[in-house]
C-alpha positions as CSV (number, residue, x, y, z in Angstrom):
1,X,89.6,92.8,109.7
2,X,93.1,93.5,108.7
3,X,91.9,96.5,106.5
4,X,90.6,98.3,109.8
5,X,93.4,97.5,111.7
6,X,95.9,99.0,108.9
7,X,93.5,102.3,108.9
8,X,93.4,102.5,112.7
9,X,97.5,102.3,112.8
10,X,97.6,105.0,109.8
11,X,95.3,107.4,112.0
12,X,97.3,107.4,115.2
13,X,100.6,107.1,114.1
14,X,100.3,108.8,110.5
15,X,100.9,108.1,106.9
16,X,104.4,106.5,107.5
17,X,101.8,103.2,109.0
18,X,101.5,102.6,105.2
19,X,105.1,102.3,104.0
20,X,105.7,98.4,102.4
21,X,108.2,97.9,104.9
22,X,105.4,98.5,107.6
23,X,103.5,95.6,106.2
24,X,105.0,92.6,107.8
25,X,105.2,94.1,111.3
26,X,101.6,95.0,111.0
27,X,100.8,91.9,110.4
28,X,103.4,90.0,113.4
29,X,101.1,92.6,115.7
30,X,98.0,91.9,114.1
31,X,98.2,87.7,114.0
32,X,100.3,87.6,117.0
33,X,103.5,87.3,115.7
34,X,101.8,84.4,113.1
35,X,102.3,85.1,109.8
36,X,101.1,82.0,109.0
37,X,97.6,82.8,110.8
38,X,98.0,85.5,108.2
39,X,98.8,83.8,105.1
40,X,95.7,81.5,106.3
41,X,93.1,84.4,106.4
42,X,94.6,87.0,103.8
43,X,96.1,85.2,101.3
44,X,99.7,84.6,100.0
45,X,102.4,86.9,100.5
46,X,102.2,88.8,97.2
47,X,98.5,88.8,97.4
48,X,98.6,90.5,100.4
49,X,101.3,93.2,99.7
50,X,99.2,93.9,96.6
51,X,96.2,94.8,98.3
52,X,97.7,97.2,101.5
53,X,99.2,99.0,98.0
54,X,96.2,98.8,96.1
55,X,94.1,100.8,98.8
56,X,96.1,103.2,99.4
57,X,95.1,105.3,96.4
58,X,91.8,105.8,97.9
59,X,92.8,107.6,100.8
60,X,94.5,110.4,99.2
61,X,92.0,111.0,96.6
């Protein structure tokens, strides 16, 4: 799950894991440089950069 993946990254390297520009290199490592593997399993682009925001409230609540 990318979700897991994303949290893993932000506990070893640290909060900066989380910044938007983070979000499309985390996901050419995840999908193996595919963003189109990506798109296919997550959604569309802006559906997907609203969600790795959205979450992030919850961790620093």
């Amino acid at each position: 799950m990318f979700l897991e993946f994303v949290l893993q990254h932000y506990v070893s390297v640290g909060v900066e894991e989380l910044e938007s520009e983070k979000l499309t290199p985390l996901l050419r490592l995840k999908y193996h440089n595919c963003i189109a593997d990506a798109v296919a399993d997550l959604g569309q682009p802006a559906q997907i950069s609203k969600v790795f925001a959205g979450f992030q409230k919850y961790l620093y609540v």
